[in-house]
Phi, psi and omega in degrees: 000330188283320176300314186293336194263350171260323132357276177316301171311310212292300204288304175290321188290017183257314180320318187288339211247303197268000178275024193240349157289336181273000180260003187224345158217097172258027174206130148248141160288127159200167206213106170281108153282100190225133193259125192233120161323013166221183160328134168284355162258037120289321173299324184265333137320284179279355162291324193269345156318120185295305194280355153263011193296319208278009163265354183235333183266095197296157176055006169307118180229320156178171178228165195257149168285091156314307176220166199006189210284164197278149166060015181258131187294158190107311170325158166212130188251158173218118200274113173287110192226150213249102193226134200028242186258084165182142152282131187243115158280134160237196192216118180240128194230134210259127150306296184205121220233133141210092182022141169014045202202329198178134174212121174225132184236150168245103174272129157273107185228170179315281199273334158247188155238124217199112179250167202201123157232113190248122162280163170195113180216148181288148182240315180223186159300312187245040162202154258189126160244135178265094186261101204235143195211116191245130089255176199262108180215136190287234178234319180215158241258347166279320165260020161281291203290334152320283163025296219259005176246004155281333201315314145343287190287309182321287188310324165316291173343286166316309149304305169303336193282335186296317165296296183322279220306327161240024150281321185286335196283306197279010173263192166260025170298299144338328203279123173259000000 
């Protein structure tokens, strides 16, 4: 009896350990930099393209205007991504736009939160720097505390789509 009861203690106080992560870091950070070889308004063209996110964005299938004017701060979208056999929706609201310089957005879904600041400043004459700045916060005190053994994995994720995103600005697909 005594071993099932120290069993039980082992088990709840580990439950307990990890549910104290999502209550001492319930937002991850993380920051993408990357330099794309061409003009920031080419960069900033084919990023705000509907019809090439699904070439940088895996699984991206398109998105609807909800409220106010398209791509205008305020604005709300509900962005479709197509993930194992179901389409998953969000809901994305543009904070803050400045032309060929700064787009900061917020995604909402049933389980996050998802803040985004993307910078885009010149380096050279014909190149671009990209600056993304995320956070991540869940919804409920169980998946806050998944959160913080994801970060990685968010951040890997990301990184990669950002590398698609300047491989396509920088092939001649794109190139008009």
């Amino acid at each position: 009896m005594r071993i099932i009861l120290y069993i039980v203690g082992f088990i709840l106080s580990c439950l307990l350990g990890f549910l104290l992560f999502g209550l001492f870091k319930p937002v991850i950070t993380y920051d993408i930099s990357l330099q794309i070889n061409r003009p920031i308004a080419k960069c900033w063209t084919v990023y705000q393209t509907d019809s090439l996110k699904s070439k940088w964005m895996p699984g991206y299938l398109r998105s609807t205007l909800l409220t106010g004017t398209a791509n205008a701060i305020g604005s709300k979208n509900t962005i479709y991504y197509q993930s194992a056999e179901q389409v998953t929706t969000m809901t994305q609201t543009i904070d803050s736009l400045i032309n060929e310089s700064l787009i900061a957005y917020t995604i909402d879904n049933r389980s996050m939160h998802i803040r985004t600041h993307i910078r885009f400043t010149s380096s050279q004459a014909n190149a671009c720097i990209i600056q993304i700045h995320n956070e991540v916060t869940a919804n409920n005190i169980f998946l806050k505390s998944l959160l913080t053994f994801m970060k990685s994995k968010f951040e890997s994720a990301e990184q990669a789509n950002y590398q698609s995103l300047k491989t396509l600005i920088e092939s001649k697909e794109v190139d008009e």
